[in-house]
N, C-alpha and C positions, 0 to 999 in steps of 0.2 A: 426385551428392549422396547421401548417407546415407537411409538408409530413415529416415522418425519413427514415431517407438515412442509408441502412442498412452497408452502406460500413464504415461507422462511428460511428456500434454498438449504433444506436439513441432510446432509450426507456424512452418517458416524462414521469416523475413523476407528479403524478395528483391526488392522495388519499391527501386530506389536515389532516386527523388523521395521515398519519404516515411523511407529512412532520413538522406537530408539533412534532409527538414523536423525529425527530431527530433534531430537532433544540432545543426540550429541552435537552438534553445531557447534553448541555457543557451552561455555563453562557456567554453571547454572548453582555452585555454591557458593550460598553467602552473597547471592545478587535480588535484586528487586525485579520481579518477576510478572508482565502482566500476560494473561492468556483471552485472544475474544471470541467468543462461541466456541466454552466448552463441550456443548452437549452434554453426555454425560461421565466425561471426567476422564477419560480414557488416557487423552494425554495430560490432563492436571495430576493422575494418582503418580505418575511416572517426575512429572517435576520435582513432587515434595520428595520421593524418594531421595531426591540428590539435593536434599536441604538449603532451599533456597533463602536468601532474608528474610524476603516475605512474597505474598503471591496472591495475587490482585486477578480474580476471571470476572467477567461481564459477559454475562447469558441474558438474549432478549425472553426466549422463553419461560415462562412462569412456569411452570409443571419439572421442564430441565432445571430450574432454578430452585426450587424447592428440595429438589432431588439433592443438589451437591449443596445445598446448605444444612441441610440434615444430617448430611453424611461426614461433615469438615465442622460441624459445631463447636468442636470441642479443642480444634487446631486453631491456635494463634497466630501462628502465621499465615493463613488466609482468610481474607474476603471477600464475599460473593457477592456481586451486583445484579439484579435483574434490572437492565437497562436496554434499551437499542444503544449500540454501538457512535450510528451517527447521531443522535443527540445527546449522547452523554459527555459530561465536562471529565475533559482526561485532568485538569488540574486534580481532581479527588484523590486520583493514584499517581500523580505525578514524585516522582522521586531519581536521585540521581544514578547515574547508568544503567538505566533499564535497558532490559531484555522485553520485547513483545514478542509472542507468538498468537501464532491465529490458523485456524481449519477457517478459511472465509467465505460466507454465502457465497454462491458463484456470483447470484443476484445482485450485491451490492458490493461486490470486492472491489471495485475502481476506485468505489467511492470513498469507502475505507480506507484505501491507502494515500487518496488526495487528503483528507481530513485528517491524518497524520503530520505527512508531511507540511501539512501547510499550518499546524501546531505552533505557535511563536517561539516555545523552548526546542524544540526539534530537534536541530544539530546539535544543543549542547546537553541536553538531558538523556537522550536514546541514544544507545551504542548498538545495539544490535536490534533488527527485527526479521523473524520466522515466519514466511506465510505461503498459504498454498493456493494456488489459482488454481482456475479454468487452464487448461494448456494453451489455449490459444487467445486466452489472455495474457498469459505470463509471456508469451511470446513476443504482445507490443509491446512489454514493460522493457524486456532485456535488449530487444532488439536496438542494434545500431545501424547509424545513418551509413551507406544507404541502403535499403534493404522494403521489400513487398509491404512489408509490419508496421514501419517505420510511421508514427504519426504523433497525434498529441499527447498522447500516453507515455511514449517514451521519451519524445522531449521532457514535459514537467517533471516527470520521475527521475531520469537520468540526470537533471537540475542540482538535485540533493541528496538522491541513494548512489550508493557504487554496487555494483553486484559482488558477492564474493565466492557464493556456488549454491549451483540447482541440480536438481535431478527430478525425474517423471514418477508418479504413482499411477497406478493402472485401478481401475475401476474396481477391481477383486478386492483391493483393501477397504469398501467403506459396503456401508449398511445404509441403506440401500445400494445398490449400484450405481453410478450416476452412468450416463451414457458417455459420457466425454474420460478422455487422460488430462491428468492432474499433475499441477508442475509448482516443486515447492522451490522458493527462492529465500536464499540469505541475503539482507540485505544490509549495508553498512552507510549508514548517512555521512555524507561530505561534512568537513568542518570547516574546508575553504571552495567557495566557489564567486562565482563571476557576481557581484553587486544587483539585486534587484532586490529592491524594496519590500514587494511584496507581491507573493504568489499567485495571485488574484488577477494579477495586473500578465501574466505569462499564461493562467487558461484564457483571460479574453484574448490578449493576442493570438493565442492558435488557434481559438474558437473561431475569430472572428477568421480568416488566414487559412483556417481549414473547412469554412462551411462549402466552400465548393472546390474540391480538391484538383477537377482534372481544369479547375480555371485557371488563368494566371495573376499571381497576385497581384498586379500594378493597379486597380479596380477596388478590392477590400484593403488594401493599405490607405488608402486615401481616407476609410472611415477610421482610422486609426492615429495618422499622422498629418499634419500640413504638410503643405505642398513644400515650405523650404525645408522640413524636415526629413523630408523623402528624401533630396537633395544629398546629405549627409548620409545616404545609403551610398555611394560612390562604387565600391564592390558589390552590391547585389543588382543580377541580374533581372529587372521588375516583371522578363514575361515568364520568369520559372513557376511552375509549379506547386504549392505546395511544398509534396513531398521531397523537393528538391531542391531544399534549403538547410542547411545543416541546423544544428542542435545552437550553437554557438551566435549563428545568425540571429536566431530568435531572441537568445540574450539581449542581444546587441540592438533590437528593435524596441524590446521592450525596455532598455532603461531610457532610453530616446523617448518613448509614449511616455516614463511615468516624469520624464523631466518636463514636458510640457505642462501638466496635470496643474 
């Protein structure tokens, strides 16, 4: 097996029980299938088994990439991208009710899954997505208000996925080891939720809202909103905290910023 290059957060999955538990999840015949960082195909060999429509992997790696193009040349229902993930245009593989799975760098997995979600077809084009964190990443994603974890991760995410089930992999299943436990989530994007325009306008707000968490907001709302739009906060509390503001709340700030805009 291929050396992993640690600069690219590389850790093979290699337990075939938990790459069955996660390919059983979701029904994977006859659907549009994307996988991101296969490495080397561990869990892609295990997709086609179950006859997918088609099945779209993006590996940044060129060496990995070469490998599972070699190997699928001859299969028409797959192709391989040697891309990075965050700059690649997900229109290419866009089709309707996809399925995405992902083993995600630890490295950049936040980021990946903000750049998802905040995909313009989102809600209506992805039905399901499979992906495995950090544990104690996945811990700020699931987590609800109120709770230690509780911060801007899980507000935006919570925004437009629903969780539908997780469970923990232990370090033994991957190649290398990583030092940390690993928590795969199903996720199921909302098709109704609260109005805001646009997701951009919900990390500035807690960006801006969470740069100093043990402050109290009444200080960073003001770079955010006038003063009479403060005003129109009537139930929030302005010397709370941060983390001591619900998920809902935030909504509710942010369509106020983007109406002034």
């Amino acid at each position: 097996m291929k050396f992993a290059k640690k600069s690219l957060g590389q850790n093979f999955l290699v337990d075939k029980n938990i790459i069955r538990k996660i390919i059983n999840t979701v029904k994977i015949e006859n659907r549009n299938i994307i996988e991101i960082g296969p490495g080397h195909g561990a869990l892609t060999k295990e997709i086609l088994k179950l006859k997918p429509k088609s099945l779209s992997v993006i590996e940044k790696d060129f060496e990995l990439f070469s490998e599972l193009q070699l190997k699928y040349k001859h299969n028409k229902k797959i192709n391989v991208f040697n891309n990075d993930i965050l700059k690649f245009d997900l229109r290419k593989v866009l089709k309707n009710k996809l399925i995405i799975f992902g083993n995600l760098p630890y490295n950049i997995s936040s980021q990946i899954l903000i750049k998802i979600i905040k995909f313009n077809k989102f809600d209506s084009m992805i039905d399901d997505m499979i992906f495995m964190f950090q544990k104690e990443l996945g811990e700020k994603i699931i987590c609800q208000f109120p709770s230690k974890q509780y911060g801007r991760l899980s507000i935006i995410s919570n925004y437009k996925l629903a969780i539908k089930e997780m469970f923990l992999v232990s370090p033994n299943c991957f190649f290398p080891k990583p030092k940390v436990n690993s928590m795969v989530i199903h996720f199921k994007p909302k098709r109704k939720f609260t109005f805001i325009k646009n997701l951009s306008s919900l990390e500035r707000v807690t960006n801006i809202l969470f740069s100093n968490k043990r402050k109290m907001i009444n200080k960073n709302l003001k770079k955010l909103l006038s003063q009479n739009d403060i005003k129109k906060l009537k139930d929030i509390n302005l010397k709370s905290r941060p983390s001591e503001i619900e998920p809902n709340t935030y909504y509710k700030i942010v369509k106020i910023y983007e109406a002034q805009k």
